[in-house]
C-alpha positions in Angstrom: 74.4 100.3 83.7 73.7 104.0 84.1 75.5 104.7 87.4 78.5 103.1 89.1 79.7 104.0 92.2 83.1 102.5 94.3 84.1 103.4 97.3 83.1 106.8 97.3 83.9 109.1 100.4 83.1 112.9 101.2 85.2 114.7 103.6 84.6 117.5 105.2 87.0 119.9 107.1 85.5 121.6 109.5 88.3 123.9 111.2 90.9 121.0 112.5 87.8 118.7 112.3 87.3 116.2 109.6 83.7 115.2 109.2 83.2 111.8 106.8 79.8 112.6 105.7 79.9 109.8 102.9 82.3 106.9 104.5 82.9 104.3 101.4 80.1 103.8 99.3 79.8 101.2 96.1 76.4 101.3 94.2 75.1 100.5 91.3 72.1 102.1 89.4 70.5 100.5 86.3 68.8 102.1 83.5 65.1 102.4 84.0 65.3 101.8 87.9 63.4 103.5 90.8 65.3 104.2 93.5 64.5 105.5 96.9 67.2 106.7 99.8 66.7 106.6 103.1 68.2 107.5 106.9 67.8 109.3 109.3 69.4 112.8 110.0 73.5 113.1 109.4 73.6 109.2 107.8 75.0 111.1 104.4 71.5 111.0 102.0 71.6 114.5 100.8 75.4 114.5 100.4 75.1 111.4 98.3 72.6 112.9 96.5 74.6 115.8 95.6 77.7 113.8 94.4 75.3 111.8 92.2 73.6 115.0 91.0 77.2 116.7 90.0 76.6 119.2 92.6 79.5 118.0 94.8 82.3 116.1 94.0 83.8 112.8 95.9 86.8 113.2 98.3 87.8 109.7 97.5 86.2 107.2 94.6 85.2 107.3 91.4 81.7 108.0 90.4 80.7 106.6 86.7 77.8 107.9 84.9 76.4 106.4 81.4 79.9 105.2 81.3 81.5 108.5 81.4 83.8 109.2 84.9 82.7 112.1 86.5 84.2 111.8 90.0 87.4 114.2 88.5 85.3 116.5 86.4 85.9 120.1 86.7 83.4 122.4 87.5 82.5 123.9 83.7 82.3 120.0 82.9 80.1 118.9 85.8 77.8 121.8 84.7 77.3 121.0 81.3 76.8 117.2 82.6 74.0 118.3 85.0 72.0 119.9 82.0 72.5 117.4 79.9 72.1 113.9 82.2 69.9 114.7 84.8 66.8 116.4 86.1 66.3 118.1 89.2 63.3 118.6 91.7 63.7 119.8 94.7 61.3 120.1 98.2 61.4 124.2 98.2 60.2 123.7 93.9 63.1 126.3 93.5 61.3 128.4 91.0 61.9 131.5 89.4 59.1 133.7 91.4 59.3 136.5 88.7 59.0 133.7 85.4 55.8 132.1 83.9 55.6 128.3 84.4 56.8 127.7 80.5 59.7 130.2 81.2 60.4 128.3 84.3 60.3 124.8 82.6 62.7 126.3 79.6 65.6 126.8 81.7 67.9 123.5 81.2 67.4 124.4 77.2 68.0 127.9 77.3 71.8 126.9 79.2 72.0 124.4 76.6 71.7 126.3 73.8 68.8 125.3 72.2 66.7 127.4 69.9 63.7 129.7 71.0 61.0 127.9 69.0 62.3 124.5 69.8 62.8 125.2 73.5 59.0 126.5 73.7 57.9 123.4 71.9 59.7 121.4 74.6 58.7 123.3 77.5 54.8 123.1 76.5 55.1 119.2 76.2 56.7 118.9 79.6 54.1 121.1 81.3 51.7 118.4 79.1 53.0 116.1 80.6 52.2 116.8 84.0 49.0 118.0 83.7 49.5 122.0 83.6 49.5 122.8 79.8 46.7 125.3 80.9 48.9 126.8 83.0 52.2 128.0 81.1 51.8 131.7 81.7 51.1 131.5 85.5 53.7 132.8 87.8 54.5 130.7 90.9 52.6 132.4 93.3 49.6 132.3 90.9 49.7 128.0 91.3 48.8 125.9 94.4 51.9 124.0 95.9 51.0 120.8 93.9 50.9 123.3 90.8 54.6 124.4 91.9 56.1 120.9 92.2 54.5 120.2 88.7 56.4 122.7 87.0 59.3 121.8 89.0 59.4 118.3 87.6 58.4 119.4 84.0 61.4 121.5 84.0 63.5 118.2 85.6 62.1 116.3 82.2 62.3 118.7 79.5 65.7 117.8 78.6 65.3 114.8 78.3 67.9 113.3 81.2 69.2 109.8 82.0 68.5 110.3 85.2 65.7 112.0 88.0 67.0 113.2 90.7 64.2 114.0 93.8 65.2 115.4 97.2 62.0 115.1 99.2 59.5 116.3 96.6 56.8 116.1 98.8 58.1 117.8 102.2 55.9 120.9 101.4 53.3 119.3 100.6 50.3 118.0 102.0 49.6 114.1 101.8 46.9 114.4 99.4 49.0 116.5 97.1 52.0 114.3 97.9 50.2 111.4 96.3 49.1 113.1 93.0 53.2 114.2 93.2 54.1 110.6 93.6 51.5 109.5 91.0 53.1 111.9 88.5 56.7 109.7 89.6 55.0 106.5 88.9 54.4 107.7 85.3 57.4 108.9 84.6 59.1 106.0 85.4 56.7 104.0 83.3 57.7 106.0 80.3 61.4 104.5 80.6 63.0 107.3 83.0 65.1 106.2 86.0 64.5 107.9 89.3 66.4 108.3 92.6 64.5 109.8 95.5 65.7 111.0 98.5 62.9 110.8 101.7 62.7 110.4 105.1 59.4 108.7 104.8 58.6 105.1 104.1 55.1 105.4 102.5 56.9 107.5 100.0 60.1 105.1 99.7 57.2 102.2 99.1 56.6 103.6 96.1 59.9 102.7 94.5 61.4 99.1 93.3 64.4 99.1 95.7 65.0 100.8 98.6 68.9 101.7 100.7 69.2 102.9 103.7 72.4 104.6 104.9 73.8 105.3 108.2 77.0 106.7 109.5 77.6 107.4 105.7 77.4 103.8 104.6 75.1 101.6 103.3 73.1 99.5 105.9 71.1 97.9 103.3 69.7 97.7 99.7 66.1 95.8 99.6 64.7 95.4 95.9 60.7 95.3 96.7 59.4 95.1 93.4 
């Protein structure tokens, strides 16, 4: 089991106002699994996200990934944890405007240390990967959207992560483009990663084997449809 979650809350304080964004969630995420999450607006999808993705950590709960606790981890610790375990893509790309696509995609390896030759090796198989190996010396204003989110999701792979973490990766795009995006997902998950994607759209959640929906911060339900 990759990830196990119990009775995870988030908490807010919002002046004398306490805001449960995340109300008591257990979940459990196998290796090799594609996840989507959905609901609507406030039902606690991004904030989930983030505590999965080490961005944010629980209120209440304990959050277990590849069988290491993480729900108590300090900050230096959840950083190191986020290069290491898990790949990022975001909808805004969140690119380096001034970097090259290889520069962009070598990120994670230059925070983890690894060496310059080693790193550019990696970084040139990612963008490979997704189809923009002609492409590493472009800027991010030089590539289309579609172009953008590659890069984005070479840079999620090129460590190597247990995990894939995708927060509406195809909100900027258009549906054409969001298809080739979601084609690009389908492959990666063949090659043995595990994904979790956030959306607010079902054509896009369609595309994974199980589906949850929360609302009000809890799960409403947890359909496996492949």
């Amino acid at each position: 089991m990759l990830i196990k979650v119990n009775g995870v809350k988030k908490i807010y304080e919002v002046g004398i106002q306490k805001i449960e964004a995340v109300a008591g969630v257990d979940l459990e995420i196998d290796s090799n699994e594609y996840l989507a999450i959905m609901g609507p607006s406030g039902s606690g999808k991004s904030t989930f996200m983030n505590m999965l993705g080490c961005l944010d950590t629980p209120t209440a709960g304990t959050y277990y990934l590849n069988g290491q606790e993480v729900s108590n981890l300090n900050d230096d610790e959840l950083a190191r944890i986020r290069n290491k375990e898990i790949g990022f893509v975001f909808q805004t790309f969140n690119l380096l405007p001034r970097a090259t696509a290889l520069q962009n995609v070598e990120l994670p390896l230059i925070y983890g240390g690894v060496s310059t030759d080693k790193r550019r090796n990696m970084a040139k198989q990612a963008l490979e990967a997704v189809g923009l190996g002609d492409r590493a010396v472009h800027r991010p204003n030089e590539l289309s959207g579609g172009q953008r989110q590659r890069v984005a999701i070479a840079r999620a792979l090129v460590n190597r992560p247990s995990i894939i973490l995708a927060d509406e990766p195809t909100g900027n795009l258009d549906s054409r483009t969001g298809e080739e995006i979601m084609n690009i997902f389908n492959e990666i998950h063949k090659a043995g990663n595990t994904i979790v994607i956030v959306t607010h759209e079902e054509y896009i959640a369609k595309r994974a084997q199980r589906i949850i929906k929360l609302r009000d911060g809890l799960i409403e339900s947890d359909l496996r449809i492949n």
